[in-house]
N, CA and C of each residue as an Amber inpcrd file, in Angstrom:
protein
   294
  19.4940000 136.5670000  97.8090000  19.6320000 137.2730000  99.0770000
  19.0330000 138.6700000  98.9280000  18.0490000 138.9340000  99.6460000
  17.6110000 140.5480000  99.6860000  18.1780000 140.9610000 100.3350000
  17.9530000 142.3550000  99.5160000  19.0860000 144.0570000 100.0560000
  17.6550000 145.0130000 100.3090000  16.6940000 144.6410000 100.9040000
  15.7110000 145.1800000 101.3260000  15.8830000 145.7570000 103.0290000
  15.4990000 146.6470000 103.5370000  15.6080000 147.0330000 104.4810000
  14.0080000 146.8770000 105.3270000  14.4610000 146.2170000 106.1090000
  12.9000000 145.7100000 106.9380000  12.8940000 145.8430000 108.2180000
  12.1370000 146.2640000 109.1820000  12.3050000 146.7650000 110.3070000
  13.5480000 146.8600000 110.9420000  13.8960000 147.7430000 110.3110000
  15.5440000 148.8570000 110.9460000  16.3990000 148.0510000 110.8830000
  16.8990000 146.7200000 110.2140000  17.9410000 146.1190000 109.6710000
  18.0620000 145.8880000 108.5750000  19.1940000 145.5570000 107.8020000
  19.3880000 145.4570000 106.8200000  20.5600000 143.8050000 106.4450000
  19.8270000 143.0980000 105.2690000  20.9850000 142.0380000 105.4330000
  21.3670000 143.0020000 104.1920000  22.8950000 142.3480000 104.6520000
  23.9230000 142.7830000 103.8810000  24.4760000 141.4840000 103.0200000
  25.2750000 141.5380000 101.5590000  26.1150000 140.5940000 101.0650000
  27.2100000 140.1700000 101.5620000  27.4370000 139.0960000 101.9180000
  29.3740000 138.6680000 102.2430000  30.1250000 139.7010000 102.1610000
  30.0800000 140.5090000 100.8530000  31.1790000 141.4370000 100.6670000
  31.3100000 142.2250000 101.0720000  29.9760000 142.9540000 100.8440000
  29.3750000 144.3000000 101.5120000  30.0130000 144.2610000 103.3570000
  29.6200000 142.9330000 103.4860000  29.9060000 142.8250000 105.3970000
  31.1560000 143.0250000 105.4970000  31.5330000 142.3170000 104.6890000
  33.3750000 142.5520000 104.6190000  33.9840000 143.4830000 104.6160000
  33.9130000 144.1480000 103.7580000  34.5350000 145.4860000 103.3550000
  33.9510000 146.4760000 104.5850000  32.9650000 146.2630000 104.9150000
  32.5890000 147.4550000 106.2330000  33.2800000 147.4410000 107.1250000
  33.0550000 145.6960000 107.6450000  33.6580000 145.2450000 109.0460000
  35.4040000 145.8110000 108.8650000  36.1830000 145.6380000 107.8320000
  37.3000000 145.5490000 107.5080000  37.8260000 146.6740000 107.6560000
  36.8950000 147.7740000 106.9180000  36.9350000 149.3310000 106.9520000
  36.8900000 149.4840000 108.7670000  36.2460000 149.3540000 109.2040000
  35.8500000 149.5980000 110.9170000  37.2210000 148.9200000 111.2540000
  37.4230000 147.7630000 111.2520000  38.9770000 147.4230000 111.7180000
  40.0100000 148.2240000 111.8740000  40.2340000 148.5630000 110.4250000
  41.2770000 149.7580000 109.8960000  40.9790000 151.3460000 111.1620000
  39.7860000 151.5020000 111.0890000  39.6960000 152.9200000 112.0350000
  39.8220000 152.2130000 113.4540000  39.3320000 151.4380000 113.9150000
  39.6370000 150.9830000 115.4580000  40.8600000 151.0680000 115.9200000
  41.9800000 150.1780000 115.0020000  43.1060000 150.2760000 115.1390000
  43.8280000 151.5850000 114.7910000  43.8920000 152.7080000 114.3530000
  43.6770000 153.7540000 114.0980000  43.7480000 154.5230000 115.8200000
  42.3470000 154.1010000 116.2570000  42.1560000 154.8600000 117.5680000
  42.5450000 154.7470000 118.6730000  43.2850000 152.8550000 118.6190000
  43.9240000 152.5070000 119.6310000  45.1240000 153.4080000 119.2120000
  45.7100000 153.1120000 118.0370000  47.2020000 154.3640000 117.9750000
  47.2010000 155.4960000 118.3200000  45.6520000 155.8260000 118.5840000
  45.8200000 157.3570000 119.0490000  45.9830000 157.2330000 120.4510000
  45.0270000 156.4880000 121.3230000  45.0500000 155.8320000 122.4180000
  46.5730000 156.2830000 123.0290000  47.0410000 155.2860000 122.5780000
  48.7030000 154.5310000 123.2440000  49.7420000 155.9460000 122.6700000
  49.0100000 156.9750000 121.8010000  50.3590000 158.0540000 121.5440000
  50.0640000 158.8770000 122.6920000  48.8460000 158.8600000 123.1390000
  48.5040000 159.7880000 124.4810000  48.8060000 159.4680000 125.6150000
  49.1610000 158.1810000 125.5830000  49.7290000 157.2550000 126.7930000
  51.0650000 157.4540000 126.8600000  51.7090000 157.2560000 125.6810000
  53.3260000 157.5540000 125.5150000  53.5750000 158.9700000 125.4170000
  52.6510000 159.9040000 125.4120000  52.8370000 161.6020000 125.7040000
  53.3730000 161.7780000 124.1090000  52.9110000 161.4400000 123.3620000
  53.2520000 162.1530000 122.2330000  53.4390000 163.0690000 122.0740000
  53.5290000 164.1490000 120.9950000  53.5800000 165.4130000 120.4380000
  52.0750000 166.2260000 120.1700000  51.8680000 166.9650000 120.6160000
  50.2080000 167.2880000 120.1940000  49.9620000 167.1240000 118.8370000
  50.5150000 167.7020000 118.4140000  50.2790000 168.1520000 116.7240000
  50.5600000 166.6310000 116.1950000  51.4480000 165.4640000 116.5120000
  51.3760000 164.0690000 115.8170000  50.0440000 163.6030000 116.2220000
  49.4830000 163.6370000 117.3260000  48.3680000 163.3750000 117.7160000
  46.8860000 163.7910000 116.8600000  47.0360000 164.8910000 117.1060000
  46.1390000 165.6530000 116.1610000  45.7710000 164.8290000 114.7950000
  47.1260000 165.0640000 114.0070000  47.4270000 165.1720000 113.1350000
  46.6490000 163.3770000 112.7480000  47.1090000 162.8850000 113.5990000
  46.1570000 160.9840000 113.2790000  44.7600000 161.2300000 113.5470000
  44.5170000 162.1250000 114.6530000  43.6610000 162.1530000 114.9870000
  42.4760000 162.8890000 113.9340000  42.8290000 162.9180000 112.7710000
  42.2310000 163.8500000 111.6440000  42.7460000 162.8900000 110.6550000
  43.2670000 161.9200000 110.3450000  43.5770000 160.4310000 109.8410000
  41.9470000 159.6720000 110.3270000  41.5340000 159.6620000 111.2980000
  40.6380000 158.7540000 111.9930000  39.7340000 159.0530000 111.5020000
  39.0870000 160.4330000 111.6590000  38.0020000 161.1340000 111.0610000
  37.4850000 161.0910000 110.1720000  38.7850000 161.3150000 109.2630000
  38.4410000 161.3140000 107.6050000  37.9950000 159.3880000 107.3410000
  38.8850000 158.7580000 107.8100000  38.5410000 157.2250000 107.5670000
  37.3960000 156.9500000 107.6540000  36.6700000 157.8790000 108.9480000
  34.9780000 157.3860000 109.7210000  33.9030000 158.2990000 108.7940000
  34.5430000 159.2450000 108.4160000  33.7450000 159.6370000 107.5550000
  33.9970000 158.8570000 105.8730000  34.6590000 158.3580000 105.6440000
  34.9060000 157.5970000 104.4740000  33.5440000 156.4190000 104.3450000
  34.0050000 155.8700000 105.9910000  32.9500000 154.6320000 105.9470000
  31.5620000 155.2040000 105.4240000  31.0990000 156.4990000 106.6840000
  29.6960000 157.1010000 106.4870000  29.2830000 157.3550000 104.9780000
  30.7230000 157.8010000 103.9780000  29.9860000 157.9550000 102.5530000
  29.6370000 156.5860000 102.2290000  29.9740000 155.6010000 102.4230000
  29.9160000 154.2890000 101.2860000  29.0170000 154.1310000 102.5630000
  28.5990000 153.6480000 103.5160000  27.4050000 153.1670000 104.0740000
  26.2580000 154.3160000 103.5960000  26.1670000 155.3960000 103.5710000
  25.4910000 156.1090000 103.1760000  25.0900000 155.7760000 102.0550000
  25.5810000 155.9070000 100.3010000  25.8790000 155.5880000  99.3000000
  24.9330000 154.5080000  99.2450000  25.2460000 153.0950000  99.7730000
  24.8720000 151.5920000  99.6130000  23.4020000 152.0360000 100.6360000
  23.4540000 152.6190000 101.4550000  21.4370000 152.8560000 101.9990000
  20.7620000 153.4690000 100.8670000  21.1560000 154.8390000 100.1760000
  20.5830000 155.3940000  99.1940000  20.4620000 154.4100000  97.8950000
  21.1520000 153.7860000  97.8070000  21.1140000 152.5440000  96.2750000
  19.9890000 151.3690000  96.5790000  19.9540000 151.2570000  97.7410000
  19.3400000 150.1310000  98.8440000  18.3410000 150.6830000  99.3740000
  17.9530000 150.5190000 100.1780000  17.0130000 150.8520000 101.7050000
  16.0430000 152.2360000 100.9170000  16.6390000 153.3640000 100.4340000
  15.7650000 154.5830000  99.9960000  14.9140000 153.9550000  98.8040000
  15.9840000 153.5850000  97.7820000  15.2440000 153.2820000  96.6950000
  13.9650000 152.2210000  96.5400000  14.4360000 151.1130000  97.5260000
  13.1630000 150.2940000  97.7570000  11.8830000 150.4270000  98.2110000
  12.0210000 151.3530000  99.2580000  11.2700000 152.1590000 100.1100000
  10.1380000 152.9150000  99.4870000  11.5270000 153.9810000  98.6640000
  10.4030000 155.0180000  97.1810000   9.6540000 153.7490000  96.8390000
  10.0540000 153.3680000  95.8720000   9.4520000 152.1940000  94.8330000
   8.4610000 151.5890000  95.4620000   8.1410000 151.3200000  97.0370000
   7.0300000 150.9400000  97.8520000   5.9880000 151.2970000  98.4410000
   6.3250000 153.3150000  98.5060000   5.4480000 154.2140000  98.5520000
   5.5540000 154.4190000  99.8110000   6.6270000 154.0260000 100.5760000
   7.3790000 154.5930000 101.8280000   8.1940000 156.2990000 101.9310000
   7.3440000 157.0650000 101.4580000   7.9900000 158.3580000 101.5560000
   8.0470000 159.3420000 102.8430000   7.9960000 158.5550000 103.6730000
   8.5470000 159.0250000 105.2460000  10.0170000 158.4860000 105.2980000
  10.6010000 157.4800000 104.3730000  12.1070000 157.2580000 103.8920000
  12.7700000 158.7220000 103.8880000  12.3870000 159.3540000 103.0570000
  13.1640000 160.4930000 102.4930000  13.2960000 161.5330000 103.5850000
  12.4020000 161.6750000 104.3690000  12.5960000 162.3140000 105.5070000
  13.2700000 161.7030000 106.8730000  13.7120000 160.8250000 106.9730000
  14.9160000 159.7830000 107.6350000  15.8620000 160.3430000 107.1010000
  15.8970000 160.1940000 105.9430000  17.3180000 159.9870000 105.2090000
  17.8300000 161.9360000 105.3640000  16.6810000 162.9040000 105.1300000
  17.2660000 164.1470000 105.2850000  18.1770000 164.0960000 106.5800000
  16.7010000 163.6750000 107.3460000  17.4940000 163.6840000 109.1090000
  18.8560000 163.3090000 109.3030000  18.8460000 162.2450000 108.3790000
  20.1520000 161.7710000 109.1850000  21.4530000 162.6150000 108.4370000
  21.2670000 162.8550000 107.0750000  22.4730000 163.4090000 106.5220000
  22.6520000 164.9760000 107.2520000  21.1010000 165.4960000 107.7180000
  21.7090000 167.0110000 108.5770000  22.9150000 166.4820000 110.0090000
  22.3490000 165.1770000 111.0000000  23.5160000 164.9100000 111.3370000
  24.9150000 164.7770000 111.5580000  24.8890000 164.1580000 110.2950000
  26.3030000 163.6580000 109.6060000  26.9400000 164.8870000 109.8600000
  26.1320000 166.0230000 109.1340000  27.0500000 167.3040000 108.4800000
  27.2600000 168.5310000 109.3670000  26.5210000 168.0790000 110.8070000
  27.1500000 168.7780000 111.9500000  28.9720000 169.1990000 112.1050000
C-alpha cells in the first residue's frame, strides 16, 4: 500500500485511518458537549474551560496529522525533486500557528 501523496490525496493505512477518524470522534463529541452545556445555560467558565479541552484535542490531531505528512507526503516529494513541497508545508504551519 503506498503512503505517497498524489494529487492532493493521500491513502492512508487501516490504522492510520483509524486512529484519526477515532481521534475526530473523540473531539466531535467533545463539541456536541459543548453544544448542549450552552443549551442547558451552563456556567461560563465550565464552558470555557471544555471549550479549551476541544482545542487542545484539535490541535493534538493537527500535530500527528502534521507529523505523519512530514514523514510522508514532504519526504517523498523532497526525494522526487518536488521542492515547491516545502513551501506548502511553510504555508500551512504559518496557519496552524495563527
Amino acid at each position: 500500500m503506498s503512503q505517497e501523496c498524489c494529487h492532493k490525496t493521500k491513502e492512508r493505512s487501516p490504522e492510520e485511518h483509524r486512529k484519526l477518524v477515532n481521534r475526530l470522534s473523540r473531539i466531535e463529541g467533545q463539541i456536541r458537549g459543548i453544544k448542549r452545556m450552552v443549551e442547558e445555560d451552563a456556567y461560563c467558565i465550565d464552558i470555557l474551560i471544555q471549550a479549551a479541552a476541544a482545542n487542545a484535542a484539535l490541535n493534538s490531531f493537527n500535530k500527528e496529522l502534521l507529523s505523519e505528512h512530514i514523514k510522508t507526503c514532504v519526504t517523498n516529494d523532497i526525494k522526487a525533486g518536488k521542492e515547491e513541497t516545502v513551501d506548502e508545508l511553510v504555508a500551512t504551519i504559518q496557519k496552524l500557528m495563527k
